[in-house]
C-alpha positions in Angstrom: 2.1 2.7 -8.3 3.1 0.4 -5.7 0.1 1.2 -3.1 -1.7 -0.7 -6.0 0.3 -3.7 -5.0 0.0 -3.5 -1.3 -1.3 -7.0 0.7 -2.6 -6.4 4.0 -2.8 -9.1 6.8 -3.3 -9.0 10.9 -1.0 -10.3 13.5 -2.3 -10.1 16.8 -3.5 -6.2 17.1 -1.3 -4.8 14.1 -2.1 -4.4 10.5 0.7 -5.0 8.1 1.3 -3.5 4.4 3.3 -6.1 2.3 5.0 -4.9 -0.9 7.4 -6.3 -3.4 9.2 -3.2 -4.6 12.5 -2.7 -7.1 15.8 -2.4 -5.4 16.4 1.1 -6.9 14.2 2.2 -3.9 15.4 2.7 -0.2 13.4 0.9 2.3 13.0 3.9 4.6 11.4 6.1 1.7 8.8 3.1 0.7 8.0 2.1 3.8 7.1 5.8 5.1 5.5 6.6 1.6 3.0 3.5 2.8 2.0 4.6 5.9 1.6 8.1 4.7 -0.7 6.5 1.9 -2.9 3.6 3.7 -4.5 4.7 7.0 -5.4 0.8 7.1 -1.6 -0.3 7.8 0.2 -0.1 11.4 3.0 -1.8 9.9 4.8 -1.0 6.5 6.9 -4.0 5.3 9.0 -3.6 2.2 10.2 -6.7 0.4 12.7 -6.0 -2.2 13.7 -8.9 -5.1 17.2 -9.0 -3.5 15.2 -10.3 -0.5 16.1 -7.6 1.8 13.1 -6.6 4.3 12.6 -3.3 5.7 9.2 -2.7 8.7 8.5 0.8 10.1 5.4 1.0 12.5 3.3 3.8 12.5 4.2 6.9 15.1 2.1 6.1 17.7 1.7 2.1 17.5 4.0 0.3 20.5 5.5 -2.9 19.3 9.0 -5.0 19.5 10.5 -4.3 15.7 13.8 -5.7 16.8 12.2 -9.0 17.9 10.4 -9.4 13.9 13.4 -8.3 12.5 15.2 -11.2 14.3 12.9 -13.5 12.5 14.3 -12.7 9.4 17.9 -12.9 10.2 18.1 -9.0 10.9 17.4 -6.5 13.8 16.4 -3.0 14.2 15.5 -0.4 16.5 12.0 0.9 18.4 10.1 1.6 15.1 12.0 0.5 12.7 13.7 -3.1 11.9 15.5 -5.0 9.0 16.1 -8.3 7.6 16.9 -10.9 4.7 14.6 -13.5 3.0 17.8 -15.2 2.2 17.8 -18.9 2.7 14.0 -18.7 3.3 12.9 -18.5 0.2 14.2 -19.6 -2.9 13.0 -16.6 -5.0 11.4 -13.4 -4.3 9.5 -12.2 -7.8 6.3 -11.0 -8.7 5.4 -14.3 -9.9 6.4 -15.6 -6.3 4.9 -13.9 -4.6 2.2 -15.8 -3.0 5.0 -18.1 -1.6 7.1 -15.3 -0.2 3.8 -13.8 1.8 3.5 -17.9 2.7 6.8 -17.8 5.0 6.3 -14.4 6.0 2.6 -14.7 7.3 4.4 -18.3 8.9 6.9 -16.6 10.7 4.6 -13.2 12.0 1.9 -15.8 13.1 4.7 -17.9 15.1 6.4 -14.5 16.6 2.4 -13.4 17.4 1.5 -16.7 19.2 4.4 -16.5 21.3 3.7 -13.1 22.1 0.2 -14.0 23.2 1.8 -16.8 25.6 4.5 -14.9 27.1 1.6 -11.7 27.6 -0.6 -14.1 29.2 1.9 -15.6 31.7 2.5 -12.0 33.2 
């Protein structure tokens, strides 16, 4: 079951789910099967082993998709974004896992610092 494989982790006011999934599945039907699932995630983020990333916020939660998606070489729209690990990593397993979550929680910590900074300044 993949909520069984689901890492959590804060950045800034959100919480986001983390999963590694198959690429038989589509990124929409994951990602909304998460937040349907795990009341404890603003933020569904689907990593599949081709290293395409899929995030879809929660109805309700107000934050720039688009921007994170541009992070990872991708875009999106109001709730929902994409993007590529391509280039970033060099692998995306199971048993790589820990270093995949390592350049994504460096690149959401970077985007929610700046976010901080820029929020502050207004």
């Amino acid at each position: 079951e993949m909520m069984d494989r689901v890492t959590i982790r804060r950045y800034g006011a959100y919480r986001f789910g983390m999963v590694l999934v198959p690429n038989v599945l589509t990124g929409s039907d994951a990602a909304q099967h998460m937040l349907d699932r795990h009341d404890g995630v603003d933020v569904a983020m689907v990593v599949f082993r081709d290293g395409r990333i899929v995030f879809r916020c929660r109805e309700g939660k107000v934050m720039d998709l688009p921007a994170i998606g541009v992070l990872f070489n991708g875009g999106g729209a109001s709730c929902s974004a994409y993007g590529s690990l391509e280039g970033l990593v060099p692998e995306v397993s199971a048993d790589a896992w820990s270093d995949v979550l390592l350049v994504i929680d460096r690149k959401l910590k970077e985007y929610t610092s700046r976010e901080t900074l820029i929020n502050q300044a207004k």
